[in-house]
N, C-alpha and C positions, 0 to 999 in steps of 0.2 A: 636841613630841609627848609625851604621858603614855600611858605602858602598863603595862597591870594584868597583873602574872606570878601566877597561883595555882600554888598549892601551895608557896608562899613556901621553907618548910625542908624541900624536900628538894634533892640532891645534882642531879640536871636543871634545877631551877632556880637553881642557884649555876651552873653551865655555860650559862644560857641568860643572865643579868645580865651576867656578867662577857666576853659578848661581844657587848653591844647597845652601841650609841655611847655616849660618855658624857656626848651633849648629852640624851640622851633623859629627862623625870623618871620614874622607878621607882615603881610603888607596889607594895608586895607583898600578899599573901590567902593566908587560908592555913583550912580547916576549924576551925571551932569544937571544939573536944573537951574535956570533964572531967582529962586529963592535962596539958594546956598550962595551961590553970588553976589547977590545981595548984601546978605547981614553976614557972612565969613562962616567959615567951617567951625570957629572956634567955638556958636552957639549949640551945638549940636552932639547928642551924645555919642563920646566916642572912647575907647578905652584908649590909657596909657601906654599900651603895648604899641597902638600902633602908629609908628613916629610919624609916618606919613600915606596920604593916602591919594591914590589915583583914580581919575575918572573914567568913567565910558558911558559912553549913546545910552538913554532910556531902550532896552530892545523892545517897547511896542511902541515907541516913534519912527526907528530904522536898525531892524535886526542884524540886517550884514552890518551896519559900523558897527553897533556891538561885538559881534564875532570880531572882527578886525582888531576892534580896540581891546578885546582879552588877548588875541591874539600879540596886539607890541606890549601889553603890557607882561604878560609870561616872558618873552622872550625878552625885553630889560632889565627886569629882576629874576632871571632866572627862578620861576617858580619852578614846583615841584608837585603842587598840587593846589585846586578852585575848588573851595567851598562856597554856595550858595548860600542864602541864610535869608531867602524870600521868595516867594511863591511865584514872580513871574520872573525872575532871574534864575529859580532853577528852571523853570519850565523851556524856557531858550535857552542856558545852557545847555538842559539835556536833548533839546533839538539839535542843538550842534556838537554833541561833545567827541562824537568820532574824530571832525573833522577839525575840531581844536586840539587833540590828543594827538594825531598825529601832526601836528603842525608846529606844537608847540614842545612835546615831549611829557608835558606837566598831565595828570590824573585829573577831571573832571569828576570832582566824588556828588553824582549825581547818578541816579538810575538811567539805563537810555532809554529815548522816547518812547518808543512800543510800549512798555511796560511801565512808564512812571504814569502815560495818557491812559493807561486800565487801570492805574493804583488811583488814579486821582476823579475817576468817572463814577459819581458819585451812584447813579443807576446801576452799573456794572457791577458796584461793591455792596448796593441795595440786594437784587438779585442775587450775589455768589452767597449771603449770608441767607437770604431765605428759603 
């Protein structure tokens, strides 16, 4: 099983690596940015497991290249399953995950949007509790 963890260097996704089996192959993703270009990937934390790792689109600069660019990157490495491991990369993923799940084959392990925009409404989850 190959699974695409985004947001590769942050601190969630070194806590979500370092507790997935270790038959599973890793590929990491992580947003494109002018400061990773800069000073090189190699500043940056990032676990062992993941030998290498691929970019895509910021999705609040241009959402469809995002979708696109999940989209060739599943379909390159044959993932099997996207993990999220950031608050606006799940949020776009689970905007699109129907339409990367069938496109891709791979599991979007994301809530779908209806219900992740009620889990995460902080008024909505105010009122269900009072």
């Amino acid at each position: 099983m190959n699974i695409l963890i985004l947001n590769a260097y942050s601190r969630n996704s070194l806590a979500v690596v370092n507790h997935l089996d270790r038959e599973y192959g890793l590929v990491g993703a992580a947003a494109r940015n002018a400061l990773c270009e800069r000073i090189g990937s190699a500043r940056w934390l990032k676990s062992p497991r993941l030998k290498e790792i691929e970019r895509y689109t910021n999705p609040q600069i241009d959402a469809d290249r995002f979708r696109e660019d999940i989209v060739g990157i599943c379909c390159r490495r044959s993932i099997d399953a996207v993990i999220p491991t950031g608050t606006v990369t799940t949020n776009f993923l689970s905007r699109f995950k129907q339409d990367l799940e069938d496109r891709t084959g791979a599991k979007m392990l994301v809530e779908e949007y209806r219900s992740l925009s009620r889990l995460t409404d902080k008024w909505h989850t105010y009122r269900l509790c009072s």
